[in-house]
N, C-alpha and C positions, 0 to 999 in steps of 0.2 A: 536392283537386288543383288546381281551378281559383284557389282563394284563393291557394296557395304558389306558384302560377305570374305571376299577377298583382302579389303580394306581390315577388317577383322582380323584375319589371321595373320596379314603383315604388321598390324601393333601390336598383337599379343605376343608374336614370334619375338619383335624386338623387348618389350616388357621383360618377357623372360632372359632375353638376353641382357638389357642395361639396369631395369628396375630390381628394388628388393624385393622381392616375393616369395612368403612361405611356401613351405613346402604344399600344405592343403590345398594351397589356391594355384600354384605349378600344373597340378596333376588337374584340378580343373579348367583351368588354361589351355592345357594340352587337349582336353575332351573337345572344350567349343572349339577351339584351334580343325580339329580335325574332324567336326560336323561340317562347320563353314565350311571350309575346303571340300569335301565331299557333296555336299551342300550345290556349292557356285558349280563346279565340275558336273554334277547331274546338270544344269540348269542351262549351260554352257551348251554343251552336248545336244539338250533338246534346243535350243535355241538357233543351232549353227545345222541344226538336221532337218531333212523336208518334210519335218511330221506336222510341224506348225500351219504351213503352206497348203497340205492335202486337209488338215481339219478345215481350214478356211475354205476351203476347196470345194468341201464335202457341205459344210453348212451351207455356203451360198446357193448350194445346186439344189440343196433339199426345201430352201424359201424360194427357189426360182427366182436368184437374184443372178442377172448373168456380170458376170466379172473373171479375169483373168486371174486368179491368186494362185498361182503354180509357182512364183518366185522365190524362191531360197534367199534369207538373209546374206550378202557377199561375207566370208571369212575375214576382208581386210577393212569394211566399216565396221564389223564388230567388234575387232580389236581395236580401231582405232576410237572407237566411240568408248571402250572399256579402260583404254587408256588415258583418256581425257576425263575420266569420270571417276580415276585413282588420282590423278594430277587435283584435281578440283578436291577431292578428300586430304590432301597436304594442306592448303588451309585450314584446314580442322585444327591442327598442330598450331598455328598461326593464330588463331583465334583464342584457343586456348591460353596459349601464353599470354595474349593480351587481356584475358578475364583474369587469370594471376596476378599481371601487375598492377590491373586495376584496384585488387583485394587486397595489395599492398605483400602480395607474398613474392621472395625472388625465386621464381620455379630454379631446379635443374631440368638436364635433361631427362631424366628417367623420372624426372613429377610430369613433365608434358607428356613423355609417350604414356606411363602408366592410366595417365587422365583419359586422354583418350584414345587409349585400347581399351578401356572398359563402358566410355562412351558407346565405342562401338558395337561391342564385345552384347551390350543388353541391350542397344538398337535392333541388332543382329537376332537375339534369342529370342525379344520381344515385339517381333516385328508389328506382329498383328493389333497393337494398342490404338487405338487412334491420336493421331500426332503425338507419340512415345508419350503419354500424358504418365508422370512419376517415372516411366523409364530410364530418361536420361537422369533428371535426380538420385535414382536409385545407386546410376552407374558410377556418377559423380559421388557420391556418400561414400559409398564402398572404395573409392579412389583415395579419397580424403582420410578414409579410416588407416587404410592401408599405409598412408603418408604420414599417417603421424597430424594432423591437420585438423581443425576444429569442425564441430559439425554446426556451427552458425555459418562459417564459411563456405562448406559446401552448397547450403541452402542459399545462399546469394549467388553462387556459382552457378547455379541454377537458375534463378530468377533471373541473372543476367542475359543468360543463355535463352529466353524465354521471350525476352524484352527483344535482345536481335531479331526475332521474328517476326515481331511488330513490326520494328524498324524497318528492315526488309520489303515487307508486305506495303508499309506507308510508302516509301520510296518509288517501289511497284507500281501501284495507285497512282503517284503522282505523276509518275514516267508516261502512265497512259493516258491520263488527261492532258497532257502536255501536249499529247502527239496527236491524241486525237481533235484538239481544237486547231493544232497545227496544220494539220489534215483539212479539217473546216474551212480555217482561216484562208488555205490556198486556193479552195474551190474543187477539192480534190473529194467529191463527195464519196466515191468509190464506184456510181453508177457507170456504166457505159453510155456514149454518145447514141447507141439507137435506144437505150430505153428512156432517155429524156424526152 
């Protein structure tokens, strides 16, 4: 949550920097720009604080579950896990552009970032949807209008965007049936030698 938040404010930042954008939608850019950011910042904060640790701390003791949860998240795997998870949102840009050329449009660059900062931008506002269902369409529409771009397009834009998931998800699937008969095939049942 805190990378998509983040992820947020640095396409929208750039948007206003390279893309065309009305004035109307500036000053609302500016608004989500400066939730997110407050936003990730509160979230950060409680994250990186031992408040998380003593709740766990406090629940376990109250189910009389004994367990040691005193640990604090370390400061430098949260960065580094936060930075890998801004790095991983750069393909976003990546993908994008390749749903473009598939649509037969030649983006620039302020049609990628505008697309998706506002991908992000109603990922971000709309978290709570289950799998962004219309959200990301939404965001994509409103990118497309903004561009100048037809709205049959944007709805393929979307559907495409859609289908990846599939894709994904089958590849998934087959990665783990691969392994796990791999696994089989070796004798490698997962048991240990005293429980056979």
């Amino acid at each position: 949550m805190i990378g998509g938040l983040l992820f947020t404010v640095i396409m929208l930042a750039a948007s206003l920097a390279i893309a065309p954008v009305e004035v109307t939608w500036r000053v609302t850019f500016w608004g989500v720009m400066a939730v997110s950011l407050a936003h990730s910042l509160l979230l950060a904060g409680l994250a990186l604080s031992a408040l998380p640790a003593r709740l766990t701390a406090g629940l376990l003791k109250r189910l009389k579950i004994p367990a040691d949860a005193t640990a604090m998240l370390p400061r430098g795997e949260f960065f580094r896990a936060l930075l890998a998870k801004e790095a991983s949102f750069a393909f976003q840009l990546i993908e994008v552009y390749a749903i473009f050329i598939t649509l037969g449009i030649s983006p620039t660059a302020p049609d990628i970032v505008l697309t998706a900062a506002l991908l992000a931008a109603s990922a971000s506002v709309f978290f709570m949807m289950p799998q962004g269902l219309g959200v990301n369409e939404a965001g994509v529409s409103l990118a497309f209008s903004m561009l100048g771009i037809a709205a049959p397009q944007a709805i393929a834009f979307g559907l495409i965007r859609r289908a990846r998931i599939i894709v994904w998800t089958l590849l998934g699937v087959v990665l783990h049936l691969f392994w796990t008969r791999r696994r089989g095939n070796d004798g490698a049942s997962g048991e240990t030698p005293e429980a056979s």
